[in-house]
N, C-alpha and C positions, 0 to 999 in steps of 0.2 A: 895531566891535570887531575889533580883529589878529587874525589867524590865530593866532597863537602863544599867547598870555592864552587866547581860545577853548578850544583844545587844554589849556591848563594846567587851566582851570575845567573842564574834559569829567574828564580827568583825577582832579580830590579829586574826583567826582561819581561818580563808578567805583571809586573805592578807597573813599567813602563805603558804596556799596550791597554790596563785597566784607566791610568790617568788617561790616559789621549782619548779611549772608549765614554770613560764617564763626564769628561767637559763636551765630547761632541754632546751626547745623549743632552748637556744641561742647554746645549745652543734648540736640538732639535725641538725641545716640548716647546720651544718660542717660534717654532715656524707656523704660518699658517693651513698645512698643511699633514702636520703633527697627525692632527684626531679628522682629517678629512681625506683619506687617499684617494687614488684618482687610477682611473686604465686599470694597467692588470695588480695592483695592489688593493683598488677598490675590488677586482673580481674577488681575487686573494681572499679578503677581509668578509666579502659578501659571504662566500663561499663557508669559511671558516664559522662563523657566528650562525649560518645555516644551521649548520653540523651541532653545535652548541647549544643552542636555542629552540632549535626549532620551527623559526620562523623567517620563512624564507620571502620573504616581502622584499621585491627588488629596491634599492635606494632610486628615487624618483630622478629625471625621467626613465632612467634604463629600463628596457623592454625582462621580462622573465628570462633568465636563460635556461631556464628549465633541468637546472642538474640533477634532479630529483628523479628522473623519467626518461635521461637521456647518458647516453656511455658519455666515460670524463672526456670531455673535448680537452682538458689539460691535465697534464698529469696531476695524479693527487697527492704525493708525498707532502709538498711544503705544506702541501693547505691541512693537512692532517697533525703534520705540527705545530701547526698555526693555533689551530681548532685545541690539540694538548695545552698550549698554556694558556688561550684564553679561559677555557675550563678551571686551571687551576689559579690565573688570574685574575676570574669575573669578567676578561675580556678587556684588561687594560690594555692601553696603548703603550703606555711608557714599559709594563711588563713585559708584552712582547720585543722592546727593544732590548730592554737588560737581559733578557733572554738571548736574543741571538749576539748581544755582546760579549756573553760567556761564553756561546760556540767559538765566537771567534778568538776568545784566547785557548779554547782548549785545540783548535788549531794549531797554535801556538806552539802547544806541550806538544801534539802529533808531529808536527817537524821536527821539534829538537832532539823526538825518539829517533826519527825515520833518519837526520842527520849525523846525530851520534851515528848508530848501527853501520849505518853504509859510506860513511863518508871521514867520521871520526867524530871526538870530543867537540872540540874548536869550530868544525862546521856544524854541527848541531847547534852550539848555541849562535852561531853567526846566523842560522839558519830561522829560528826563532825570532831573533832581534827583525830580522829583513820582515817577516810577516806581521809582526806587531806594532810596527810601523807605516806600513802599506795603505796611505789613504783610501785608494779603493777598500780595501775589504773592510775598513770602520767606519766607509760612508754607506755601502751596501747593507752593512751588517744593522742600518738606521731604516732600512725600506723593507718594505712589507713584500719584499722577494725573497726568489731562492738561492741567490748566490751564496749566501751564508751555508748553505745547507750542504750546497755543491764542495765548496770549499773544505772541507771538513769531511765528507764523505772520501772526494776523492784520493789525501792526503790517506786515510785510514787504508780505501783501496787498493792502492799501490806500495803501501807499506807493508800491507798483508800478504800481497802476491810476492814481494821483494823477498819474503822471508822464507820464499820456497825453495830460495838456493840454498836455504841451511837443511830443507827436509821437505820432499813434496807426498803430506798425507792427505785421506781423506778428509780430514778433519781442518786440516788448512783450506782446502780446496771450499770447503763447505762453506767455514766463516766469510773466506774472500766471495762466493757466488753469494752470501748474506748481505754483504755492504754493496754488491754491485748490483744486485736487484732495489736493494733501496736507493741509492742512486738513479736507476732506472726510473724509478718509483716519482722521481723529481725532474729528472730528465733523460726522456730514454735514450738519446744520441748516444752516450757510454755504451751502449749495445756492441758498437760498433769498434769499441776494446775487445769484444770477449776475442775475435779469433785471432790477433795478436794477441791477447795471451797464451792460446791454447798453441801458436807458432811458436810463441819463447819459452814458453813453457817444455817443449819438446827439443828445443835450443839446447834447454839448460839439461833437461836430461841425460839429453846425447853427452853434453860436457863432461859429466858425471857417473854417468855408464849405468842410471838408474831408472831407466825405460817403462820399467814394468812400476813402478812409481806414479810413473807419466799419468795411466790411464786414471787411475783413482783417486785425483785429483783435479783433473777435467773434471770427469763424472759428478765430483763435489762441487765445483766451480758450478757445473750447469744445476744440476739439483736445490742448490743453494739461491740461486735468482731464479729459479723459477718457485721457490716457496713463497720468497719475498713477493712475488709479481704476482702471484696468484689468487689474495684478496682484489685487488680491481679487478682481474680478470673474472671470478664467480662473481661481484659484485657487477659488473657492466652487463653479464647474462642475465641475471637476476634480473634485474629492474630495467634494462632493455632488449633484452633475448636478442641476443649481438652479442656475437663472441670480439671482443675486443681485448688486446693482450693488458694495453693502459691508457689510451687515449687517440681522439679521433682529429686528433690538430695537421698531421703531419701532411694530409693531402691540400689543404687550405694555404697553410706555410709553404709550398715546395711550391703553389703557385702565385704567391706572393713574390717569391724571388723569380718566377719567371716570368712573365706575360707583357703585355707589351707596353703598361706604365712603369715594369721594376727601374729601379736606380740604383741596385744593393742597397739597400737599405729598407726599413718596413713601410710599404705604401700601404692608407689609409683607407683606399678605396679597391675594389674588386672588381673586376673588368666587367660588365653587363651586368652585378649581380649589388651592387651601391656601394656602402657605404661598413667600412669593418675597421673601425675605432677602438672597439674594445671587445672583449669576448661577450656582453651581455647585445652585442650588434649579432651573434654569430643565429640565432632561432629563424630572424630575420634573413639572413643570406641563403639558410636551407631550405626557407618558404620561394626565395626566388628561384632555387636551381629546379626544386620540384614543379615549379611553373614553366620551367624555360622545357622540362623532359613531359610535361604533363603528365604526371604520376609520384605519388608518396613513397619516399626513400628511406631507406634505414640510412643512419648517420655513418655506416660503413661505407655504403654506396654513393655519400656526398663525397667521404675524404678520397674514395676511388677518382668519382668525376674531377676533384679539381688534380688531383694526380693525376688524369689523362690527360687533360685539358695543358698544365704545365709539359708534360713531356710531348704532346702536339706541338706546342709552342716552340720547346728546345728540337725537333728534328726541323720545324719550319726554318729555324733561327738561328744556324747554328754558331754563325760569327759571333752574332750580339751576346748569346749567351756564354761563349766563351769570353768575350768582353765583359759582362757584368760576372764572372766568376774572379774574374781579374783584378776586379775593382774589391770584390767579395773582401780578396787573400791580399789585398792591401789594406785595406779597412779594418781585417783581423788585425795588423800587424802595427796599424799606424802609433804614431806618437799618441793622440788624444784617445778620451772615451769616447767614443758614438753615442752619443745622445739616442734614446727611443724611449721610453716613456718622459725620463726628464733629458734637461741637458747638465749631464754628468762635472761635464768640466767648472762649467759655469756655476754649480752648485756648489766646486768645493771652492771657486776665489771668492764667492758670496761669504765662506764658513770661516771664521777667526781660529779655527782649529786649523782643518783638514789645507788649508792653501800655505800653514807652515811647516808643514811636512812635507820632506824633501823627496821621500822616493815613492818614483811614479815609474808609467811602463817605460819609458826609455828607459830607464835606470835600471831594471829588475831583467830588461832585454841586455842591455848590453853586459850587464854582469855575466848573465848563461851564457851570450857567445866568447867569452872570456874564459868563462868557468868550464865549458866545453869544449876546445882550444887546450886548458892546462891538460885536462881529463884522457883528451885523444893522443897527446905527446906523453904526457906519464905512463897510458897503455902500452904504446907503442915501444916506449924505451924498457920496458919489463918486458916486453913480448909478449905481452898476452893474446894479443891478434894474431902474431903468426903464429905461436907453440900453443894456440890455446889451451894455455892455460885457464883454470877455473880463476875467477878473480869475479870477486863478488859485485866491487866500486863498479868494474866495468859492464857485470853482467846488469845490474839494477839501473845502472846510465841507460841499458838499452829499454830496458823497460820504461821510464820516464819518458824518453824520446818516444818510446811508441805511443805512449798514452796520449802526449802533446800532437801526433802527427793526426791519431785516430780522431781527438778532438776537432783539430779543425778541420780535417777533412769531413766530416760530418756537419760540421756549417755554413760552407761554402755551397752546396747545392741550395740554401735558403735565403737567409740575408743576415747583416753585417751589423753588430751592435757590442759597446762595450763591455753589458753587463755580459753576453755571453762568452765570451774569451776570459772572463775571470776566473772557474776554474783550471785554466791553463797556466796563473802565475804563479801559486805557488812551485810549482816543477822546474819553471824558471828559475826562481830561486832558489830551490834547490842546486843547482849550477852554478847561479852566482856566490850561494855560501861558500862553495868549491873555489870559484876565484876570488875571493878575499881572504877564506883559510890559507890557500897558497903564495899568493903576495904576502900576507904576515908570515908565511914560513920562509921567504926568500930572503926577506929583507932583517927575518930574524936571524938566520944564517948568514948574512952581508954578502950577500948574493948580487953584486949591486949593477950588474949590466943585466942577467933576468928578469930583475924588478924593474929596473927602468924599459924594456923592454914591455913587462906585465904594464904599468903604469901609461904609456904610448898605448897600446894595444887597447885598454880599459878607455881612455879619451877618445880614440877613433870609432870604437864600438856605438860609445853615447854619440857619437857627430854623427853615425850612420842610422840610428834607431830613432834619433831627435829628427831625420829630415823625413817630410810628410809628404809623398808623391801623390797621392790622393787630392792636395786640394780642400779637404776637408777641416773644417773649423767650426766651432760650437756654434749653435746660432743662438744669439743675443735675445732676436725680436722674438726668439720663441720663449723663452726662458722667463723675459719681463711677463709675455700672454697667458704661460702656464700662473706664474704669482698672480695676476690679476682675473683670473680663474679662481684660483684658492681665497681669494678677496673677497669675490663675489658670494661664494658661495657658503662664504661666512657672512655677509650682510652688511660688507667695510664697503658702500658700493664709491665712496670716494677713493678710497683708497686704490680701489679696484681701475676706478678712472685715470688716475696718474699711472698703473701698471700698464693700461693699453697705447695709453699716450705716447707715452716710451718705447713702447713696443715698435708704435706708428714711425716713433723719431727713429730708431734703426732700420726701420723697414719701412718705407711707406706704401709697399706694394703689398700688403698684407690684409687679403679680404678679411677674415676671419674676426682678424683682432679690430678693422675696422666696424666690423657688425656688431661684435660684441661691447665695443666704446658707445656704438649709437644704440645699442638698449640697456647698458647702464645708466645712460641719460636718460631715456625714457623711463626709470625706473626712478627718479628726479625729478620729473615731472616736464623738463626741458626736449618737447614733441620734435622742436623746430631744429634746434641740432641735429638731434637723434635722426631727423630725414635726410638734414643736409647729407651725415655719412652714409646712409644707405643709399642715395642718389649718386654721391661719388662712386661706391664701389659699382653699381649699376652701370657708369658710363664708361668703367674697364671692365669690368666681367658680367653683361647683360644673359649671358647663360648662366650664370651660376645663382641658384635655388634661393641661397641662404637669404642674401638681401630682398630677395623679391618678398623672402616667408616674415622679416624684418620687417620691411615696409607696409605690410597688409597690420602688424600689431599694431606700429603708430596709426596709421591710419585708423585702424579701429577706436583708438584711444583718440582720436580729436571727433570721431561719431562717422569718420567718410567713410559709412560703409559700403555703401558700392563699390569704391575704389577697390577699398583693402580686400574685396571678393576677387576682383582681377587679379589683386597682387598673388593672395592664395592660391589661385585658380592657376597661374601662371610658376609658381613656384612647384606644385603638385604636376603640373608639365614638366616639369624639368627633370623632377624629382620625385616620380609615386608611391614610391617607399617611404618618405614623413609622414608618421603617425601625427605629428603636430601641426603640420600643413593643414591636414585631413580633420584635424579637430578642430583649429580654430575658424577654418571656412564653413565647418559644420555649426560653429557658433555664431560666428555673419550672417548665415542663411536662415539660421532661426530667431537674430535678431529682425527678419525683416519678415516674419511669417510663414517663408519657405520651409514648413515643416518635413516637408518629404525629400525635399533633396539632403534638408541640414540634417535631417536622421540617417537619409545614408551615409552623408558622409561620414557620423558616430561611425556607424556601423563599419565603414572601411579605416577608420584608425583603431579598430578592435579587429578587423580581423590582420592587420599588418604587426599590432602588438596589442595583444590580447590583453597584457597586464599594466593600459593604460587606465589610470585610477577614473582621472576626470570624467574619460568620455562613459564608463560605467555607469559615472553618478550624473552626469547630465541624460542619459540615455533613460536611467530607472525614475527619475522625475519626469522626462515625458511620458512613458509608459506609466507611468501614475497617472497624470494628467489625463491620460486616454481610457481611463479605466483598465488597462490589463497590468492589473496587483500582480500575479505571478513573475510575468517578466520583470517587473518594477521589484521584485524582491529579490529575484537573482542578479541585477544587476547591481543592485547597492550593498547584496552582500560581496559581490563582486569586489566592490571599490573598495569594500572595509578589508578585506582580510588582503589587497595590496596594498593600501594608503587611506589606512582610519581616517576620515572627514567629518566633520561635524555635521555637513547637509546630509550625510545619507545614513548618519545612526539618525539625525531627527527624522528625515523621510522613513526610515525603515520602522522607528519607534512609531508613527503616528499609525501604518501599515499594522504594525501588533495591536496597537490599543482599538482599532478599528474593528480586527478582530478578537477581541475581549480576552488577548491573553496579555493581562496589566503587566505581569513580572517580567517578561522581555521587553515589554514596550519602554517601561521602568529601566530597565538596564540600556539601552540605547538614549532613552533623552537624558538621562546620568551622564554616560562618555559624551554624548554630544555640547554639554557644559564645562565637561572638564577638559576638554580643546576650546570650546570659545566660552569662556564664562559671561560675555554679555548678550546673548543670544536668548531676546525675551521669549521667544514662542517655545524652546524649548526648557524653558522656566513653567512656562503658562501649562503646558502639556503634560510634563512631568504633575504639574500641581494638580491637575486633572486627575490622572492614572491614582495618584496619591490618595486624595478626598474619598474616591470610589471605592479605595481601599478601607477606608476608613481611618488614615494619616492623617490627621487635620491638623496636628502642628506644624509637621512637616511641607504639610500643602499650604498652609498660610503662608510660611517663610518663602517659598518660591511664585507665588502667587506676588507677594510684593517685591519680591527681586523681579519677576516681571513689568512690575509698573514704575519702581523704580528706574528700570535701562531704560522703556517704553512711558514715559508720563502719560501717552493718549491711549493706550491703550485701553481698549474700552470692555473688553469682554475677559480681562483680566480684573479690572475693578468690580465687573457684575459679578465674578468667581468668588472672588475674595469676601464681594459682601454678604456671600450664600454663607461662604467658609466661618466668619466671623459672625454671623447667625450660629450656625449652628454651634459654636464656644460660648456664643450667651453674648460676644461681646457688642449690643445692640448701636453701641453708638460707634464704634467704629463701622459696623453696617451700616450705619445712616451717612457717614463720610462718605464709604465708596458708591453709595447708591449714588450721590451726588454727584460723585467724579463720572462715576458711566453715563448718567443724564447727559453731562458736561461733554461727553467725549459721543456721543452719541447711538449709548447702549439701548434696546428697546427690551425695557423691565418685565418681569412675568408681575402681573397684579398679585394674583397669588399671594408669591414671596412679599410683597410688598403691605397685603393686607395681614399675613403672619406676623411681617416684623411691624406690623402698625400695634398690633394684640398687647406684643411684649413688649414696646415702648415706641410713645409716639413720636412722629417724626421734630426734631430739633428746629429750633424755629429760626 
């Protein structure tokens, strides 16, 4: 094939994968969920803009997860590129996608090198075509993950290594330990390639009779990822003196997949230790195990314990966990995505894009065992297995297979999800490019019992990769609860309602989605619904937290507060890890006077999550109220620098002007307006701080924005007719003096015998 038709054909093959890239990208910016992510894309995104910005202010409710002060619980690569282009994009949403949209075609280009090279022309670009088409990787390549990263990393990694059968230098050695520390960097499981390579690698030399080769590219392989790894590594010492290589997840994860609620797949909750939804739950989990050993852990010693703790469980267990490894290495392999943060599947028959695109994992599976099939009978019939001979096809086949065997064996000790087997397809296809360059060569030759053979052999593949021994199917009711989550938390709360309803009508044994339908109603105003469902789910699951914590809100909200203190009281039974529980019963208790109990319980959804905003700012207005100003100013600065509020710059502002430092007090009744602009007292206060300054325009204008929000207020009219005294303007003083009478201000005679001097009162 010409260099030039080549290039043309690479070419529609790139502006193919850019079309299907930029219509997904024009369906995404309409989803609701676009500019709202959620799980580990919200950590992602948190994490990233951290890095950015500077201001690491959890998104509400999420607890701190304290990256700042604690080794990476997740690896840091993606979030580091994440953090690259929000920088250079302001932090657009849509940037970051066209972003990892170009990764994924310069993917694209990386096969068609790695396919040309080792496989030929023809499979290079068949090679191309199969990944620029592969709905996973242009629905991935739309989420605020790292598969995009994985993908494209791996593709460079095994291309780099492949090219050591033409020469193994230091310098090769070097590059390839470069892309496999970054790799690492994003997900360290690849670790678990290095010593197959450093076995094929000595494979290939022996083939070669270039031994002393061998060593000087190991040496570069290891040198090489250990450069790349060694910012996290000083950076985790630094700022947590814990030697950590890249991240502290692996002990946590490994007993996820074992203990005695696993299912393969990622369970939500932690045996004894609550509730692990997302990583900004994970501060939370540490404060329990530290309770459960009585003593403060480095976050080394946590990801140790839940590593003891799962392999206690695996020598206890050794059937079952041979059973859920089982289930693991089917679920790697099945026909569908696994669902874990969303449900994969179900997202792309929702997409007018991505559900008309043909090739999915059956497809790209059965192609490899076809394409691996032509590969092992072509070897065979050249001899290359028994004369070994050097033959390069055959040598870099075996490295692909390693890298695919290394991958999943590396996930199977955890659990079972689509997004992680993705980068194992490109490799796949790589095999498959193999078997469809070779049917077009058979059939181009009129080869015509081979092919029809090829052609048999390709149908039975897809029949064996298409059937699903697992059992496993998207769930529906979750899919609808995720939308109606993104609904909510946009403020569509109807909309939101019809997502749960649905939810219900697929599943109606679904607490979750039922609790969350009855406080979207309550958020409607409709209480008596909103019970009824909390009552239902009660009378199936009267142990679980959620509805009891449910029901104590309505409750609060029709005034039965007694009730709703049971309800709490009984939810925080269940469940003493809700910071929310712990807040809102701490708000019951002070609605009814119970100061001392309702402050502890502040005090225990502050020490369970420190960086709850509310209970800050509820806490620093009692401690107002009690007289102790210091704690009342650490705790509102508390609430400001996690979730700016308008009551606690005004409480904190009145705290300044109290103490006669105007210009902070000034700056806090400011932002406290510019969150609620009809908020008369901190009109009226500001207008204060102002006059004293000698602002008296300034203090006029909010002085009457004050009585404007407020018409009765009365000690704003008595301000304002000081204010308009002192501008001369005598008869507007005469108005407000009137209004504060009216409103029941009690006048300094004084003021009153002044302003009688300079013009008597209007009759």
């Amino acid at each position: 094939m010409r260099l030039s038709r080549e290039l043309l054909i690479l070419a529609a093959i790139l502006a193919l994968g850019a079309l299907l890239r930029g219509l997904y990208v024009s369906e995404l910016v309409k989803y609701p969920d676009f500019d709202m992510p959620a799980v580990d894309a919200l950590y992602h995104d948190y994490w990233a803009r951290g890095i950015v910005t500077g201001n690491w202010t959890p998104p509400p409710p999420m607890a701190d997860p304290e990256i700042r002060s604690m080794p990476y619980f997740r690896p840091p690569g993606y979030t580091w590129f994440m953090a690259g282009v929000y920088l250079i994009t302001h932090g657009s949403y849509l940037g970051i996608r066209i972003a990892q949209m170009l990764i994924g075609l310069v993917s694209c280009l990386l096969a068609f090198l790695m396919g040309r090279r080792f496989l030929g022309p023809r499979a290079g670009l068949i090679f191309a075509a199969l990944m620029s088409v592969y709905w996973v990787f242009i629905y991935f390549e739309g989420e605020l993950l790292e598969p995009v990263l994985l993908v494209v990393l791996g593709l460079w990694l095994v291309y780099g290594i492949g090219r050591w059968t033409e020469a193994m230098t230091f310098r090769r050695g070097l590059l390839s330990g470069a892309i496999m520390g970054l790799f690492a960097l994003v997900r360290p499981n690849v670790l678990m390639f290095a010593p197959a390579v450093v076995i094929w690698a000595y494979w290939i030399a022996r083939r070669r009779n270039c031994v002393r080769d061998f060593g000087r590219a190991v040496v570069g392989l290891a040198l090489g990822s250990i450069l790349m790894i060694s910012p996290a590594t000083i950076r985790n010492y630094v700022m947590a003196h814990e030697f950590v290589p890249i991240s502290t997840n692996t002990g946590i994860n490994l007993y996820i997949g074992n203990n005695e609620l696993a299912d393969a797949r990622c369970v939500g909750d932690i045996p004894g230790h609550g509730s692990f939804k997302t990583c900004f739950d994970y501060p939370g989990i540490v404060s329990s195990v530290e309770r459960e050993v009585g003593r403060e852990l480095t976050h080394t010693e946590v990801s140790a314990y839940f590593t003891r703790k799962a392999v206690e469980y695996i020598k206890s267990e050794p059937a079952r966990v041979l059973s859920l490894s089982w289930q693991k290495a089917l679920l790697f392999w099945c026909p569908f995505e696994v669902g874990h943060n969303k449900e994969d599947e179900l997202e792309r028959m929702n997409s007018g894009v991505l559900k008309r695109i043909p090739v999915d994992f059956p497809v790209a599976l059965a192609l490899s065992i076809v394409g691996l099939v032509a590969l092992a009978w072509e070897t065979r019939r050249r001899g290359t297995l028994k004369e070994g001979i050097a033959d390069r096809r055959f040598e870099v086949s075996v490295l692909v297979l390693l890298f695919i065997a290394a991958y999943f064996a590396s996930y199977v000790p955890f659990f079972a999800a689509g997004r992680y087997r993705v980068p194992v397809v490109p490799f796949l296809m790589f095999f498959g490019a193999h078997a469809i360059d070779y049917g077009i060569a058979l059939i181009a030759t009129r080869m015509w019992t081979p092919a029809l053979c090829w052609a048999v052999g390709l149908i039975a593949a897809h029949g064996l990769t298409s059937w699903n021994p697992t059992g496993y199917a998207p769930d529906a009711a979750k899919w609808h609860f995720d939308k109606a989550v993104d609904f909510s938390l946009r403020g569509e709360t109807q909309r939101a309602i019809r997502e749960y309803t649905e939810a219900l009508r697929v599943r109606p044994a679904f607490p979750q989605a039922q609790c969350n339908l009855g406080f979207a109603l309550m958020e409607i105003g409709k209480l008596d619904e909103a019970i009824g469902h909390f009552e239902e789910v009660l009378e199936i699951e009267p142990e679980n937290p959620l509805p009891h914590y449910c029901m104590g809100l309505a409750l609060s909200r029709r005034n039965e507060t007694d009730a709703a203190i049971e309800e709490f009281r009984r939810s925080i039974e269940l469940d003493p890890t809700d910071p929310a529980a712990h807040y809102e019963l701490g708000l019951a208790l002070l609605s009814k006077r119970l100061i001392g109990e309702g402050t502890k319980e502040l005090e225990e959804t502050l020490r369970i999550n420190p960086s709850f905003g509310p209970a800050h700012q509820r806490l620093g207005t009692l401690r107002l109220e009690q007289g102790k100003t210091d704690e009342a100013v650490r705790h509102f600065e508390a609430a400001i620098e996690i979730s700016p509020d308008p009551i606690s710059h005004y409480r904190l502002g009145s705290i300044m002007a109290q103490q006669q430092k105007y210009d902070e007090a000034i700056e806090h009744f400011r932002s406290a307006i510019s969150m609620r602009p009809d908020y008369p007292e901190a009109h009226y206060d500001l207008a204060v701080a102002l006059s004293i300054q000698g602002k008296m325009d300034e203090a006029i204008e909010h002085f009457r924005e004050a009585v404007r929000i407020a018409p009765s207020y009365a000690k704003a009219h008595q301000h304002l007719a000081a204010a308009l005294y002192v501008k001369g303007d005598y008869a507007g003083a005469w108005k407000e003096v009137d209004l504060a009478r009216k409103y029941g201000a009690q006048l300094d005679p004084e003021f009153l015998k002044a302003l009688s001097a300079e013009m008597p009162q209007p009759k």
